[in-house]
N, C-alpha and C positions, 0 to 999 in steps of 0.2 A: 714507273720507276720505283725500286725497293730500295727501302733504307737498310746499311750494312747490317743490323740486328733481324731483320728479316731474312734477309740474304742468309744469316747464320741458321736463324731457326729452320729455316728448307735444307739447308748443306747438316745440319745435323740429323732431321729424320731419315733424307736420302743414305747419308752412312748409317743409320739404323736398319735402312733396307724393310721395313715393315712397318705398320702400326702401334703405335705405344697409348701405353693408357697414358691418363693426361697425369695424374700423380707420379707415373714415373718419370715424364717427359720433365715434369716441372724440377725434381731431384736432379734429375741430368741436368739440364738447361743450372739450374745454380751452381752443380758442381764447377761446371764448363767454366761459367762466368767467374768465379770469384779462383779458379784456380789455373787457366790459361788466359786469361785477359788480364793487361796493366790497368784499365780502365773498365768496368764490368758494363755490357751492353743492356742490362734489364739491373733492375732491384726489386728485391723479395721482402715481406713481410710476415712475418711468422704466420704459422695456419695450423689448426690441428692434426696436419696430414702432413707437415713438412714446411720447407720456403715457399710462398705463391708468389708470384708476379701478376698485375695486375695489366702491365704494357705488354707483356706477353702474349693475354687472353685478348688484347685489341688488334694488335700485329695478327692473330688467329683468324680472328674476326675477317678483317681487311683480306688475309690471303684469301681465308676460302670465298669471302665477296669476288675476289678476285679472278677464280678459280686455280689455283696453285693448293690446297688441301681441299678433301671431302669435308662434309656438313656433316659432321659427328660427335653431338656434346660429349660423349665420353672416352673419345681417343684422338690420337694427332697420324693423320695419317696423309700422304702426297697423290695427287693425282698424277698423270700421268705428264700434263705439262708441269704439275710440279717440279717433279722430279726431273725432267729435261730444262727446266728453270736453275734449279738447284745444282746438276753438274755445266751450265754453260757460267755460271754464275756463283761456281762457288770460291766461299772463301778458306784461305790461306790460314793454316794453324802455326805453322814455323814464322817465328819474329813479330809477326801482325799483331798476336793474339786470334786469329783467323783459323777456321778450321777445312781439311779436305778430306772428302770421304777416303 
């Protein structure tokens, strides 16, 4: 079972369609949060490279534990049940704060 902020993190790189480095993922991932969520699903701490999330990089962890991302410290990328994870299971951006590819 995935919590709805996981749920998000797969339904976002799924509509990225590709691998993203992690620094840009974590720019996206804040933008997302603090500007279509009434309630933001992660919190960021300033970094010299931008907002970090620290729950973010756990949630990562746990996926690819999981197998839903590859095992790649330097990008966010979906496996294959990722991604079939991700569109059975995505979330809803109209009213939720939720997004769909």
């Amino acid at each position: 079972m995935l919590f709805e902020r996981q749920r998000l993190l797969l339904t976002m790189l799924d509509a990225i369609g590709g691998p993203v480095a992690n620094t840009d993922f974590q720019k996206l991932l804040f933008l997302y949060t603090r500007q279509c969520e009434g309630a933001p699903a992660y919190d960021f701490v300033p970094y010299k490279f931008g907002a970090f999330s620290f729950t973010s990089y756990a949630d990562k962890r746990r996926l690819t534990e999981s197998g839903f991302l590859t095992e790649d410290e330097n990008q966010w990328q979906l496996t294959e049940t990722g991604r079939q994870m991700a569109r059975k299971n995505a979330v809803d951006a109209a009213g939720s704060g939720t997004l769909l590819p």
